[in-house]
PyMOL Python script that loads the backbone (N, CA, C, O; Angstrom):
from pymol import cmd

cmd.read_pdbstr("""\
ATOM      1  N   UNK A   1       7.310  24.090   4.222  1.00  0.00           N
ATOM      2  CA  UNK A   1       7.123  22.649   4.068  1.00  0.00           C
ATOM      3  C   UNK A   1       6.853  22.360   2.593  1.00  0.00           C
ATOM      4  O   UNK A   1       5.943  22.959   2.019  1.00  0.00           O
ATOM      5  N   UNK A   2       7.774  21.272   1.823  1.00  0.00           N
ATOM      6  CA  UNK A   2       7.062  21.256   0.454  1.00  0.00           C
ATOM      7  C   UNK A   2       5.460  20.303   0.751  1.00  0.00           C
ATOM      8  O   UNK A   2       4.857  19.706   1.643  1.00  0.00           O
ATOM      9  N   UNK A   3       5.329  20.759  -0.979  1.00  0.00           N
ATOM     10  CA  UNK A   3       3.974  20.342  -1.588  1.00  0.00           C
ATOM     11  C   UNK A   3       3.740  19.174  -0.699  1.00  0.00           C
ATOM     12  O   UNK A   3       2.954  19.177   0.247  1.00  0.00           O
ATOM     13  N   UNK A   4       4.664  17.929  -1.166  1.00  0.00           N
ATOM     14  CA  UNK A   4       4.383  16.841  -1.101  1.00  0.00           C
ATOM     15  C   UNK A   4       4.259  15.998   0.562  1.00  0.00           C
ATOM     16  O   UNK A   4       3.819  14.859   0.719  1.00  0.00           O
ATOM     17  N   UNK A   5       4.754  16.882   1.624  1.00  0.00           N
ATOM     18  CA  UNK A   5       4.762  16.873   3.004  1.00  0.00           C
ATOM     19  C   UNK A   5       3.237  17.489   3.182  1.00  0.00           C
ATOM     20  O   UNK A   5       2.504  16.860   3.946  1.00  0.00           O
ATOM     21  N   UNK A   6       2.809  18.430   2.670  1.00  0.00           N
ATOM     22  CA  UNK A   6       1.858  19.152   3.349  1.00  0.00           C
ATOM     23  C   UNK A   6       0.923  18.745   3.017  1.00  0.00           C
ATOM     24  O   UNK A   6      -0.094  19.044   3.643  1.00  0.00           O
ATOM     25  N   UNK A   7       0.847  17.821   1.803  1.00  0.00           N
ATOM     26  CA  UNK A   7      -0.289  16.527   1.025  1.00  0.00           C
ATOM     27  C   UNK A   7      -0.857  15.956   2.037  1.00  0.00           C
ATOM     28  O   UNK A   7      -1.997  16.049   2.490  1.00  0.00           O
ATOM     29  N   UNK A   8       0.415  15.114   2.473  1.00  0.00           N
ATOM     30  CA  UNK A   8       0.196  13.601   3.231  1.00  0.00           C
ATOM     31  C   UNK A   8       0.254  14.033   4.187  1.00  0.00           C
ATOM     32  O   UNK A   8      -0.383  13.333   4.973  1.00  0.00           O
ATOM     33  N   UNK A   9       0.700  14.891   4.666  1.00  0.00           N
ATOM     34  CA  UNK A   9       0.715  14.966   6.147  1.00  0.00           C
ATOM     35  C   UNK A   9      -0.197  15.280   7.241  1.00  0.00           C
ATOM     36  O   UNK A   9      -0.515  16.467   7.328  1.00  0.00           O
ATOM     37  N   UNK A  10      -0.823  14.239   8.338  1.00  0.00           N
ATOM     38  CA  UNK A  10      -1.796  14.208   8.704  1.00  0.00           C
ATOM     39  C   UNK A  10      -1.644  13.874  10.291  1.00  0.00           C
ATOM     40  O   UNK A  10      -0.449  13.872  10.586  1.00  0.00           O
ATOM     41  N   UNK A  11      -2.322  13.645  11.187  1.00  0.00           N
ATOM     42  CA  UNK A  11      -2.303  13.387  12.355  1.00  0.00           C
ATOM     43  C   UNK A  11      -3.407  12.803  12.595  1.00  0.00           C
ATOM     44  O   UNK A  11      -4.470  13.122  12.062  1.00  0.00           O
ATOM     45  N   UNK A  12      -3.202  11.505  13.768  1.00  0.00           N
ATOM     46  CA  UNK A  12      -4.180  10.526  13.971  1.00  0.00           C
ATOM     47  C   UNK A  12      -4.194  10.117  15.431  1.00  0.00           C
ATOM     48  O   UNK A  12      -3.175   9.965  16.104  1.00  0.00           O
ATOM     49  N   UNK A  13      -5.448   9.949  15.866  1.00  0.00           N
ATOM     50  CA  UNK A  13      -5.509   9.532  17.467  1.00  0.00           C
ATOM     51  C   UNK A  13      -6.461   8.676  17.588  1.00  0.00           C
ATOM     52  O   UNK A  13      -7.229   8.483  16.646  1.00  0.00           O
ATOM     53  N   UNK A  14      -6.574   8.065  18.667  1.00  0.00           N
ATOM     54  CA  UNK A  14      -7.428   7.413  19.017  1.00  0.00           C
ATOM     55  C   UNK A  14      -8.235   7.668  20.075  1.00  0.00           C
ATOM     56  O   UNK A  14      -7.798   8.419  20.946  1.00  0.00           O
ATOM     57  N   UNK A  15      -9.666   7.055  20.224  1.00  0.00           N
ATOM     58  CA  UNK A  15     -10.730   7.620  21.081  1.00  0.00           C
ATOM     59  C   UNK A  15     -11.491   6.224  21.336  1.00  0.00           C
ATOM     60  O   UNK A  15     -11.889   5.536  20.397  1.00  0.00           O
ATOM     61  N   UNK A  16     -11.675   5.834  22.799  1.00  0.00           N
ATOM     62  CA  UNK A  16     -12.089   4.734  23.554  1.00  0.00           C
ATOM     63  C   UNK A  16     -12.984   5.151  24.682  1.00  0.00           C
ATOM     64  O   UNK A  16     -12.349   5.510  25.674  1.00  0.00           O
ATOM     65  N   UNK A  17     -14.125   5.195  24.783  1.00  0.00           N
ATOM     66  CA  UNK A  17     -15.115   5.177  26.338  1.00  0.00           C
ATOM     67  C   UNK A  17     -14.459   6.492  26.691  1.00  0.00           C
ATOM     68  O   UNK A  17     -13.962   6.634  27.808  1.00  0.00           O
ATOM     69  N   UNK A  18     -14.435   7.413  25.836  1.00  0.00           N
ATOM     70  CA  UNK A  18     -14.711   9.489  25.963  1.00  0.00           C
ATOM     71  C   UNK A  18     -13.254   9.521  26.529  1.00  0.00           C
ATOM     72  O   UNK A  18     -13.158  10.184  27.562  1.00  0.00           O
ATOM     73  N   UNK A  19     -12.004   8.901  26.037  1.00  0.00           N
ATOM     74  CA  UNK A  19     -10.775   8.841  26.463  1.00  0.00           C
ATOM     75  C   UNK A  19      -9.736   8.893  25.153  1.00  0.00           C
ATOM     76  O   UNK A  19      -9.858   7.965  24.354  1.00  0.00           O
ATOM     77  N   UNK A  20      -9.036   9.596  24.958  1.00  0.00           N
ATOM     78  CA  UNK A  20      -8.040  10.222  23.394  1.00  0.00           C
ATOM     79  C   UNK A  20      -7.171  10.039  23.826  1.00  0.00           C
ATOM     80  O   UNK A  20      -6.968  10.213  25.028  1.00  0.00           O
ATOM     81  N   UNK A  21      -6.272   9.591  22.952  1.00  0.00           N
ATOM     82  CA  UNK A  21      -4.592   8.790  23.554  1.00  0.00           C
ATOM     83  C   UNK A  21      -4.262  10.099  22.387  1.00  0.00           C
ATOM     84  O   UNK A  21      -5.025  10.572  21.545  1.00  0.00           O
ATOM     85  N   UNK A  22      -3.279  10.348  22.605  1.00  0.00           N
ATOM     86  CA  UNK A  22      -2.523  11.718  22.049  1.00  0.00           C
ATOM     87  C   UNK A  22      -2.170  11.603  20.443  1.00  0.00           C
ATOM     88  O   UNK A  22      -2.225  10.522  19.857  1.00  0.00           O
ATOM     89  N   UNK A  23      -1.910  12.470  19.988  1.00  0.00           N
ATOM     90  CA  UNK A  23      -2.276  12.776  18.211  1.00  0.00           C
ATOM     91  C   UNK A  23      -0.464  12.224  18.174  1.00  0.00           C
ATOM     92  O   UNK A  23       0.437  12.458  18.980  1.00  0.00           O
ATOM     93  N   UNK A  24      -0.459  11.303  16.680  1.00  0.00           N
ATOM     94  CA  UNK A  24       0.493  10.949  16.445  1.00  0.00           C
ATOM     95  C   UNK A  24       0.676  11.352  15.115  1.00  0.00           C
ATOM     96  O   UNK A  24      -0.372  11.857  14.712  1.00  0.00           O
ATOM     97  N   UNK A  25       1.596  11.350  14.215  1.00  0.00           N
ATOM     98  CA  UNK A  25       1.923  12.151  13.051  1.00  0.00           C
ATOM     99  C   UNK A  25       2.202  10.924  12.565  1.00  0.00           C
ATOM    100  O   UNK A  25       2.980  10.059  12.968  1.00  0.00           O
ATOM    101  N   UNK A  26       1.131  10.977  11.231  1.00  0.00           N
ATOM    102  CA  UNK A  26       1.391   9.298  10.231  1.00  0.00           C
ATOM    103  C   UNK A  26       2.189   9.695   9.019  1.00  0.00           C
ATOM    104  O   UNK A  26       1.891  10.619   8.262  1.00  0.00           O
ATOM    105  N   UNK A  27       3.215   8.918   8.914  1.00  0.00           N
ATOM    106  CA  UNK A  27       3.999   8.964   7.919  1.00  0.00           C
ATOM    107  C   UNK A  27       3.487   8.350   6.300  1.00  0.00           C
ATOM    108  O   UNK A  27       3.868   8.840   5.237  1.00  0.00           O
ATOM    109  N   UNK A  28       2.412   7.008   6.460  1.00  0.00           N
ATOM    110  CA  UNK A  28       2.261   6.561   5.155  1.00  0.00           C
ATOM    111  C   UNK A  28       0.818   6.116   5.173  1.00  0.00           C
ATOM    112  O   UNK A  28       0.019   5.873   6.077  1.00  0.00           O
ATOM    113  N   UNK A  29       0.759   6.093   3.699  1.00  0.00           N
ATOM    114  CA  UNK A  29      -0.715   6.038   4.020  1.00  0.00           C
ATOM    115  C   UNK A  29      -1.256   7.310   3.540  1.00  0.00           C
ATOM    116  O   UNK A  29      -0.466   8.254   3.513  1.00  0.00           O
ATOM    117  N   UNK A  30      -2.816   7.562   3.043  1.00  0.00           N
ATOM    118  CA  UNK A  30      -3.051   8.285   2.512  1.00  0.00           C
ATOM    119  C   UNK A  30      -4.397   8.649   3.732  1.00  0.00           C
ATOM    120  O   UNK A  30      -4.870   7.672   4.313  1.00  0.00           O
ATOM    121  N   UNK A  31      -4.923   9.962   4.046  1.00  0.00           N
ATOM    122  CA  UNK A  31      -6.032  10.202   4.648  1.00  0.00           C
ATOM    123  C   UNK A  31      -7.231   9.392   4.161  1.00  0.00           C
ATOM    124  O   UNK A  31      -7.380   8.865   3.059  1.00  0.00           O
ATOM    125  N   UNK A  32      -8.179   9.405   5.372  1.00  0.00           N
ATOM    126  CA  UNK A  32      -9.272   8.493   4.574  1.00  0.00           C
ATOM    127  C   UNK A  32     -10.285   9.854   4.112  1.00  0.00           C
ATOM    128  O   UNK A  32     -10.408  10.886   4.772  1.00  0.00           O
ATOM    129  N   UNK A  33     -10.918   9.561   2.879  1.00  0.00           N
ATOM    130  CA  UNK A  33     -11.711  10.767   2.206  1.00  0.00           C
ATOM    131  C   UNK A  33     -10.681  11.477   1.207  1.00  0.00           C
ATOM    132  O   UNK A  33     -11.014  12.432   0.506  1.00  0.00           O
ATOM    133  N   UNK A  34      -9.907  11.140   1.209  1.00  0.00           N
ATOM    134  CA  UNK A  34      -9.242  11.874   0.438  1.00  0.00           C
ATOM    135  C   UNK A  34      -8.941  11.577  -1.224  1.00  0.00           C
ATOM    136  O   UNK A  34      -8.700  10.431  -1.603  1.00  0.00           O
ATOM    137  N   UNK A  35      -8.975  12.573  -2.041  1.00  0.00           N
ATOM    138  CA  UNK A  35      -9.524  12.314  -3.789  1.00  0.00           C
ATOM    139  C   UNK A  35      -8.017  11.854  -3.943  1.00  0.00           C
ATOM    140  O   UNK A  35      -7.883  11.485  -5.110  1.00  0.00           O
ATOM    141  N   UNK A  36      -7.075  11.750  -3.393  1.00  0.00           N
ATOM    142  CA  UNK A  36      -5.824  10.923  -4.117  1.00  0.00           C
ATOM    143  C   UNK A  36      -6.125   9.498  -3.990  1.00  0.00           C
ATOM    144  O   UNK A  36      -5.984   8.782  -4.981  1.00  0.00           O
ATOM    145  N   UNK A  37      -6.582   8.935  -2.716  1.00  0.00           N
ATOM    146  CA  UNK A  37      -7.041   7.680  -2.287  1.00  0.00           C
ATOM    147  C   UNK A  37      -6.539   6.794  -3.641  1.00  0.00           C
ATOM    148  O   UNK A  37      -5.448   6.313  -3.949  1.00  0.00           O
ATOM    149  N   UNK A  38      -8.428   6.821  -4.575  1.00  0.00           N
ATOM    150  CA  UNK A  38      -8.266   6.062  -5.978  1.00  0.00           C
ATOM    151  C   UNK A  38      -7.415   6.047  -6.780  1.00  0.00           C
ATOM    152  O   UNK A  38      -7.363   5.124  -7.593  1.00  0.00           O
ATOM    153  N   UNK A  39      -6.346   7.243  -6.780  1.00  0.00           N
ATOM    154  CA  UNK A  39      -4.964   7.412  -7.612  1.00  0.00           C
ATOM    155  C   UNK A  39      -4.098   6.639  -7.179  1.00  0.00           C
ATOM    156  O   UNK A  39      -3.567   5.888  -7.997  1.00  0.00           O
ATOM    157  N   UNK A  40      -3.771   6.593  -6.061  1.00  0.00           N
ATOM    158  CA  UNK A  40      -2.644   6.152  -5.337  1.00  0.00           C
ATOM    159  C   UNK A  40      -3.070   4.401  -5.316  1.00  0.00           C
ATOM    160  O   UNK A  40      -2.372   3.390  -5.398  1.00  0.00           O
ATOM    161  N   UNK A  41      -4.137   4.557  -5.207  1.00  0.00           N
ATOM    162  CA  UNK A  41      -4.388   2.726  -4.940  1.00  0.00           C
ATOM    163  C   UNK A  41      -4.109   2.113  -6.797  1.00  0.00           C
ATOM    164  O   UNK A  41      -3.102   1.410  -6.883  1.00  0.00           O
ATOM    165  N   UNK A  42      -4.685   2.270  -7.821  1.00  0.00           N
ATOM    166  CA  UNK A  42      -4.583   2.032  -9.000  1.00  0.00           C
ATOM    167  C   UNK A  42      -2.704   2.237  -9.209  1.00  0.00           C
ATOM    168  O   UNK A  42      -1.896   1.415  -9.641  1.00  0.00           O
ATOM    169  N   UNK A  43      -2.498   3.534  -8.754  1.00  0.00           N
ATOM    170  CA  UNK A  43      -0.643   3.007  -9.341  1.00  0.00           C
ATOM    171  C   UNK A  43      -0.202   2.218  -8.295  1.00  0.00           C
ATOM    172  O   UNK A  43       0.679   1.583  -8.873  1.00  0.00           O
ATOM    173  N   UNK A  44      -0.208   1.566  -6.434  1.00  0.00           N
ATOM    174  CA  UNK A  44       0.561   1.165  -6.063  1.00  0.00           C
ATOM    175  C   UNK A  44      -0.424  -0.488  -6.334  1.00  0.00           C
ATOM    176  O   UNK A  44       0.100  -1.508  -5.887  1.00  0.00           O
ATOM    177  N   UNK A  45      -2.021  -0.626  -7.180  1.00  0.00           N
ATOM    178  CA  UNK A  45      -2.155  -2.104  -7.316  1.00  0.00           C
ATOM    179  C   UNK A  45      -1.497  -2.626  -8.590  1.00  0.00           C
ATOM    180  O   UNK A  45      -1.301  -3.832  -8.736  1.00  0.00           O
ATOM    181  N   UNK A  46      -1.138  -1.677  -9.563  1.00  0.00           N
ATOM    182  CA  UNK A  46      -0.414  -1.847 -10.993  1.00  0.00           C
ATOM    183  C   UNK A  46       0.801  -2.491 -10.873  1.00  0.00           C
ATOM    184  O   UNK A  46       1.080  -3.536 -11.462  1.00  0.00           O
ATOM    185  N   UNK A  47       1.751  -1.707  -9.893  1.00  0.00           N
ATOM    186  CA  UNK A  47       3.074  -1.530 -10.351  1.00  0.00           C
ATOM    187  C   UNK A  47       3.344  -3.095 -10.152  1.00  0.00           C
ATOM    188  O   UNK A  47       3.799  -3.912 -10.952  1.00  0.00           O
ATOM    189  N   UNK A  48       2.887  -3.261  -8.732  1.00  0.00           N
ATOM    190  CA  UNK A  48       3.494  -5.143  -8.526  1.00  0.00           C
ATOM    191  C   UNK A  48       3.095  -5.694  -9.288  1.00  0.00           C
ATOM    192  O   UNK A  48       3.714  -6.747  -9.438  1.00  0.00           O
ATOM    193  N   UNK A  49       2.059  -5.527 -10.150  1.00  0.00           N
ATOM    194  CA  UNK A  49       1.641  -6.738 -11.500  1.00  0.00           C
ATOM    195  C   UNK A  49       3.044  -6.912 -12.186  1.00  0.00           C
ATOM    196  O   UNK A  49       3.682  -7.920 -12.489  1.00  0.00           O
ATOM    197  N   UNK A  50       3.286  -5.622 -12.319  1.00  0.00           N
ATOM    198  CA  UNK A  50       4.597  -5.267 -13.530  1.00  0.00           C
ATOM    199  C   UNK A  50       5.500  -6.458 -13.106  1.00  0.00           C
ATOM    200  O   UNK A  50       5.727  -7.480 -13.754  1.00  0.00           O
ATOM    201  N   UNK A  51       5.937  -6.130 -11.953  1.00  0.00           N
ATOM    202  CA  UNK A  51       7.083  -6.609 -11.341  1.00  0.00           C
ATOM    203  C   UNK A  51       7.225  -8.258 -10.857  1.00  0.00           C
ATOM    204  O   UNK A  51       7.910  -8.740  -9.955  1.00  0.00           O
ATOM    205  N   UNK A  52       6.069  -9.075 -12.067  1.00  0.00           N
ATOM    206  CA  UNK A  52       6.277 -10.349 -11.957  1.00  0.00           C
ATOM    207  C   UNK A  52       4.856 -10.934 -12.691  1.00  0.00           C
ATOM    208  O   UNK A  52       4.047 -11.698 -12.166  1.00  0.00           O
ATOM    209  N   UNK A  53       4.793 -10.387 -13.977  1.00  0.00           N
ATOM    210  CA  UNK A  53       3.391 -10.097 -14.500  1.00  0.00           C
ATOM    211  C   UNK A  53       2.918 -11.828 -14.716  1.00  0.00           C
ATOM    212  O   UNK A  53       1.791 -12.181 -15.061  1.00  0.00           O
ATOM    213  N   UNK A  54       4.409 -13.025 -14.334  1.00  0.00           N
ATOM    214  CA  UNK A  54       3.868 -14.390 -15.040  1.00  0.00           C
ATOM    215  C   UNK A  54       3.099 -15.139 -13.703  1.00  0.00           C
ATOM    216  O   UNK A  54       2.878 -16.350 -13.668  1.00  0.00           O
ATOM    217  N   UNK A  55       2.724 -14.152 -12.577  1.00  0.00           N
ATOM    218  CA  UNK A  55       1.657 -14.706 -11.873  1.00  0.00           C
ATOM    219  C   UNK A  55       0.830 -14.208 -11.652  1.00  0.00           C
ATOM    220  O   UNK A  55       0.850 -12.981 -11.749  1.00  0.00           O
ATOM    221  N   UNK A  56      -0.545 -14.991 -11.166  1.00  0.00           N
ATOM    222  CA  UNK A  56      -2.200 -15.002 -11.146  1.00  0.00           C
ATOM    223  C   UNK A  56      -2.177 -14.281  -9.857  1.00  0.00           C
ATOM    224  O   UNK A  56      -1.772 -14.699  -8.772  1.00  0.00           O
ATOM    225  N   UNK A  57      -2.806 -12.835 -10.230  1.00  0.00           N
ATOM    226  CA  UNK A  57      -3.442 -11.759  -9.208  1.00  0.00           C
ATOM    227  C   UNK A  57      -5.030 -11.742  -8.757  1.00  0.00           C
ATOM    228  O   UNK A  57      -5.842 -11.516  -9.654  1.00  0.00           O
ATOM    229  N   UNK A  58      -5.400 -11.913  -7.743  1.00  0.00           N
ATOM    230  CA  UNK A  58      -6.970 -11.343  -7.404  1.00  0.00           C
ATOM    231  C   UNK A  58      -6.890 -10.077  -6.158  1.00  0.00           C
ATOM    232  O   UNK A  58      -6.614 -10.176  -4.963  1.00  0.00           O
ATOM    233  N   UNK A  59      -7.160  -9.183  -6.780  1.00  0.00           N
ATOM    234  CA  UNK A  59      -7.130  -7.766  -6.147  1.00  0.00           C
ATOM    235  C   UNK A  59      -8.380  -7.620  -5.689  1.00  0.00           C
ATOM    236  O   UNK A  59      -9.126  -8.424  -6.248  1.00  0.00           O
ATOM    237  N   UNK A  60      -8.977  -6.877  -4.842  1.00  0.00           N
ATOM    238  CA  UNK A  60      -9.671  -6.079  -3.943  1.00  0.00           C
ATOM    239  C   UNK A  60      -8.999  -5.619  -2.656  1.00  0.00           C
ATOM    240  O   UNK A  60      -8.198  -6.051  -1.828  1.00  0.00           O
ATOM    241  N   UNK A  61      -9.998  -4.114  -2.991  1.00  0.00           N
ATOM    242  CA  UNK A  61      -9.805  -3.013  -2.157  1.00  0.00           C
ATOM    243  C   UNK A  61      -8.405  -3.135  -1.188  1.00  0.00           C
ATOM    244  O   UNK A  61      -7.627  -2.248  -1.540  1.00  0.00           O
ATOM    245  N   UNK A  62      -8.170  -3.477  -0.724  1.00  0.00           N
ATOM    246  CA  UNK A  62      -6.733  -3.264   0.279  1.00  0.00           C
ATOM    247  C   UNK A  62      -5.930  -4.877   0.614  1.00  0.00           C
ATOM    248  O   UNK A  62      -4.953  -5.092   1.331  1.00  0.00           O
ATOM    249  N   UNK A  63      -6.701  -5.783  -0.143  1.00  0.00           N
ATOM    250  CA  UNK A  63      -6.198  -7.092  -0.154  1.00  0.00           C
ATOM    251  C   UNK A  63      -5.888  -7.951  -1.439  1.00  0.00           C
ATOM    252  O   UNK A  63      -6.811  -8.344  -2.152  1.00  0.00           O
ATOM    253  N   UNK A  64      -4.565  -8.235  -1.719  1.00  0.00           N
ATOM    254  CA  UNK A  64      -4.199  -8.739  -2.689  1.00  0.00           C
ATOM    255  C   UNK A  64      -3.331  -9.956  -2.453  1.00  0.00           C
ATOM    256  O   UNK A  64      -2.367 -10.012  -1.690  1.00  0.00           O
ATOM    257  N   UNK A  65      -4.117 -11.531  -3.701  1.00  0.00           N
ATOM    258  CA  UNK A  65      -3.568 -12.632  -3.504  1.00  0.00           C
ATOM    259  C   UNK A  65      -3.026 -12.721  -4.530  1.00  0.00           C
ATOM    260  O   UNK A  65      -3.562 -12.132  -5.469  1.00  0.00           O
ATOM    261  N   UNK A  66      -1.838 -13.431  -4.773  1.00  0.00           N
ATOM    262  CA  UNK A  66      -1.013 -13.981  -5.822  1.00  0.00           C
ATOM    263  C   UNK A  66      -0.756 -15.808  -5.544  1.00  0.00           C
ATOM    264  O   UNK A  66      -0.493 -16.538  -4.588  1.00  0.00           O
ATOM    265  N   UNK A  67      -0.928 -15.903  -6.501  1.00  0.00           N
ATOM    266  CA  UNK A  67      -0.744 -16.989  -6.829  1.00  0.00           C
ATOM    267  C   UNK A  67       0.031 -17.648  -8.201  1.00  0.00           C
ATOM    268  O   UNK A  67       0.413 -16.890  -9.092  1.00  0.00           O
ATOM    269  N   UNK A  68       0.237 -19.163  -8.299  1.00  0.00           N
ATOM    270  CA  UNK A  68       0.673 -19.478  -9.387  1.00  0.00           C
ATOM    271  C   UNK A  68       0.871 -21.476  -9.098  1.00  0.00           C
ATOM    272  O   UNK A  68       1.195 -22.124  -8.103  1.00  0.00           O
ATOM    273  N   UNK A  69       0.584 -21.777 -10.159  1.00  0.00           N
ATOM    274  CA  UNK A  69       0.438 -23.441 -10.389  1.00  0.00           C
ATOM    275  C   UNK A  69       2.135 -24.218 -10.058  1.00  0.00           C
ATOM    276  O   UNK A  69       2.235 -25.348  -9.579  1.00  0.00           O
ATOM    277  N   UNK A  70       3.378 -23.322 -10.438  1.00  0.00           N
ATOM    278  CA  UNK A  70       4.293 -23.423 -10.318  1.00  0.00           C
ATOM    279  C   UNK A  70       5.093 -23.094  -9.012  1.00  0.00           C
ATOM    280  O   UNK A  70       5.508 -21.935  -9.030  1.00  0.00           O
ATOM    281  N   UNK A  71       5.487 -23.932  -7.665  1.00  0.00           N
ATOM    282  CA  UNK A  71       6.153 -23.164  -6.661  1.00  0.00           C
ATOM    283  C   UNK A  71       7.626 -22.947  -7.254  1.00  0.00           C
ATOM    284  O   UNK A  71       8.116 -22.167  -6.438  1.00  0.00           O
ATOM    285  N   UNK A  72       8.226 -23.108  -7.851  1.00  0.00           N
ATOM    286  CA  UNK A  72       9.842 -22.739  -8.270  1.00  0.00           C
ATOM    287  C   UNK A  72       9.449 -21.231  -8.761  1.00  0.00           C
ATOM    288  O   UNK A  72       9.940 -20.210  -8.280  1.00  0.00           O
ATOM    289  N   UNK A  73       8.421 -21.278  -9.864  1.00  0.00           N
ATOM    290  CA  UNK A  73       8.064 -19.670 -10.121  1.00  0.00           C
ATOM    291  C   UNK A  73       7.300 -18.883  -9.229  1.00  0.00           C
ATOM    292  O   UNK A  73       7.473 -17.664  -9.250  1.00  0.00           O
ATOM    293  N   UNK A  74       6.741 -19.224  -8.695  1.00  0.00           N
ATOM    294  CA  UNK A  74       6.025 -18.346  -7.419  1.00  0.00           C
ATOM    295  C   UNK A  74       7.415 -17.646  -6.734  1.00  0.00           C
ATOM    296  O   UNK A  74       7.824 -16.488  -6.643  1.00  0.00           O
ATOM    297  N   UNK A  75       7.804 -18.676  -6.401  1.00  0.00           N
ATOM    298  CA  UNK A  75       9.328 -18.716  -5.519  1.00  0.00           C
ATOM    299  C   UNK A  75      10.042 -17.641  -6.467  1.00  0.00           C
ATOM    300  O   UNK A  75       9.816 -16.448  -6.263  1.00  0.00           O
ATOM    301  N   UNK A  76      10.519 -17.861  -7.041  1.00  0.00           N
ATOM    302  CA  UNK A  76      11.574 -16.956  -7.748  1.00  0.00           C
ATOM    303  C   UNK A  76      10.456 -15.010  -8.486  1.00  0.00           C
ATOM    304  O   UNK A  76      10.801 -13.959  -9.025  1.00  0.00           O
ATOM    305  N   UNK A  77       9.509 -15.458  -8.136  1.00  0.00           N
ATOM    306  CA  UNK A  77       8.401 -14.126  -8.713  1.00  0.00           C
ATOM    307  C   UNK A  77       8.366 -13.027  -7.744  1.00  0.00           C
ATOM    308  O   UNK A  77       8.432 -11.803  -7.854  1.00  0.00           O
ATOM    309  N   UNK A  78       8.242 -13.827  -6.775  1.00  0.00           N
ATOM    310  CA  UNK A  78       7.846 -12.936  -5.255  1.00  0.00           C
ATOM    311  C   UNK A  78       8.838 -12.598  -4.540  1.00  0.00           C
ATOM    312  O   UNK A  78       8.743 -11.951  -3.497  1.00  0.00           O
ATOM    313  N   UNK A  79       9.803 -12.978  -5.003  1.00  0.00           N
ATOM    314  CA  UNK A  79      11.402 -12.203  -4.599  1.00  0.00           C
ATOM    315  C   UNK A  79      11.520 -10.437  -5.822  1.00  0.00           C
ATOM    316  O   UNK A  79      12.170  -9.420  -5.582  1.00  0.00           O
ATOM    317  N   UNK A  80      10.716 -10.704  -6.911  1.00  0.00           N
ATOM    318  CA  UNK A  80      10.597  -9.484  -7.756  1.00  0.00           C
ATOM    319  C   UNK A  80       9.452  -8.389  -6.694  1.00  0.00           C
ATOM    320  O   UNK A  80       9.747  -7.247  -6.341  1.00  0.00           O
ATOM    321  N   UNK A  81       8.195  -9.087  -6.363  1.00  0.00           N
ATOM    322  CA  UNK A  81       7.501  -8.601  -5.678  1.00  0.00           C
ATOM    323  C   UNK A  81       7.869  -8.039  -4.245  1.00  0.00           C
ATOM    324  O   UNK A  81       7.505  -6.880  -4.046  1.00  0.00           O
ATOM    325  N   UNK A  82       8.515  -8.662  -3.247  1.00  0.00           N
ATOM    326  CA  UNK A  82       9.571  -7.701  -2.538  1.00  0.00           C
ATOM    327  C   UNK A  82      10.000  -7.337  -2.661  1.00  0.00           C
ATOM    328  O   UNK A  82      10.293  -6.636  -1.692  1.00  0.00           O
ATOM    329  N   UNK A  83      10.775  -7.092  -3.850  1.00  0.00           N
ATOM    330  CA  UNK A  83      11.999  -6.245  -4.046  1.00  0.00           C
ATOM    331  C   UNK A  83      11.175  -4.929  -4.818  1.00  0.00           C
ATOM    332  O   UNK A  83      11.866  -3.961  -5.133  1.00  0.00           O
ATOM    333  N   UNK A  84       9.617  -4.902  -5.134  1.00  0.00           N
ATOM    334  CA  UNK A  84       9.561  -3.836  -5.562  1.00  0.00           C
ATOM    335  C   UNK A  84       8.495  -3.176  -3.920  1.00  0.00           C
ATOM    336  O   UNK A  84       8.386  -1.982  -3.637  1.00  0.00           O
ATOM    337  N   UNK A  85       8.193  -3.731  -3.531  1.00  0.00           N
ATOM    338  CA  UNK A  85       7.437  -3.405  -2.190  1.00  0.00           C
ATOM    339  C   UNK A  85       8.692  -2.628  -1.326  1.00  0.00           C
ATOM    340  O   UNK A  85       8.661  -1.445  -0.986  1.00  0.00           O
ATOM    341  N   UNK A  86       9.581  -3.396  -1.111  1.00  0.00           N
ATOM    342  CA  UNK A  86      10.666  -2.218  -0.461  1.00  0.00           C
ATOM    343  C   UNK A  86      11.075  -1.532  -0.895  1.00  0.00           C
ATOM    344  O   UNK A  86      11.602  -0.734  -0.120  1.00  0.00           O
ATOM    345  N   UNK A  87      11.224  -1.196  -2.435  1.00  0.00           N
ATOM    346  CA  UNK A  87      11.579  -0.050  -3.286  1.00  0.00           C
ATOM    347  C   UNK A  87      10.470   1.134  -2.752  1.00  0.00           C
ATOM    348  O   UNK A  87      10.951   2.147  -2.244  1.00  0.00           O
ATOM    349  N   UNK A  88       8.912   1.003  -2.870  1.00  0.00           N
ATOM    350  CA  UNK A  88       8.550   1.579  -2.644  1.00  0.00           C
ATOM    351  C   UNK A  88       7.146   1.473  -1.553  1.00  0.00           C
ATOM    352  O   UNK A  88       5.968   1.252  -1.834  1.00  0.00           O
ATOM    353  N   UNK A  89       7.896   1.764  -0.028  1.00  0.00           N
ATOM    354  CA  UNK A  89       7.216   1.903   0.766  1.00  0.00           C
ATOM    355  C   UNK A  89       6.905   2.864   1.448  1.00  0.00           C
ATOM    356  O   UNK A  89       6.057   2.744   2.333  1.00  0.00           O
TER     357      UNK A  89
END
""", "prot")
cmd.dss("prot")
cmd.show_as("cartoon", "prot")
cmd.util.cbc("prot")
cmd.orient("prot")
């Protein structure tokens, strides 16, 4: 298996009133506890700045708003911002 499979690669279940629904294999997403966590969050909160830097960001932890005074530029910004979110998902 390479490096980069045997990183991320993790398994996750769930547990309800002493009852485990069966281990599923997560594709994205980083383990929780894990020292890449802060790496991975700093390059994937950066890159979308890049990718439309002429609008107003407020970031925290796993929630990010954009905004902008202009809807024609919002509009035409956040077509950069999807297009880099599906580049890299």
């Amino acid at each position: 298996m390479p490096f980069d499979k045997k990183l991320f690669a993790y398994l996750q279940f769930v547990s309800q009133n002493k009852t485990c629904s069966n281990f599923h294999f997560v594709q994205f997403g980083v383990p929780q506890g894990s020292v890449f966590g802060p790496v991975l969050y700093s390059i994937y909160t950066k890159d979308p700045l890049k990718s439309a830097p002429e609008l107003n960001y407020i970031l925290f932890a796993d929630d990010t708003n954009i905004f902008s005074t202009d809807a024609e530029l919002l509009s035409d910004q956040l077509t950069n911002v999807n297009d880099w979110c599906i580049a890299n998902r």
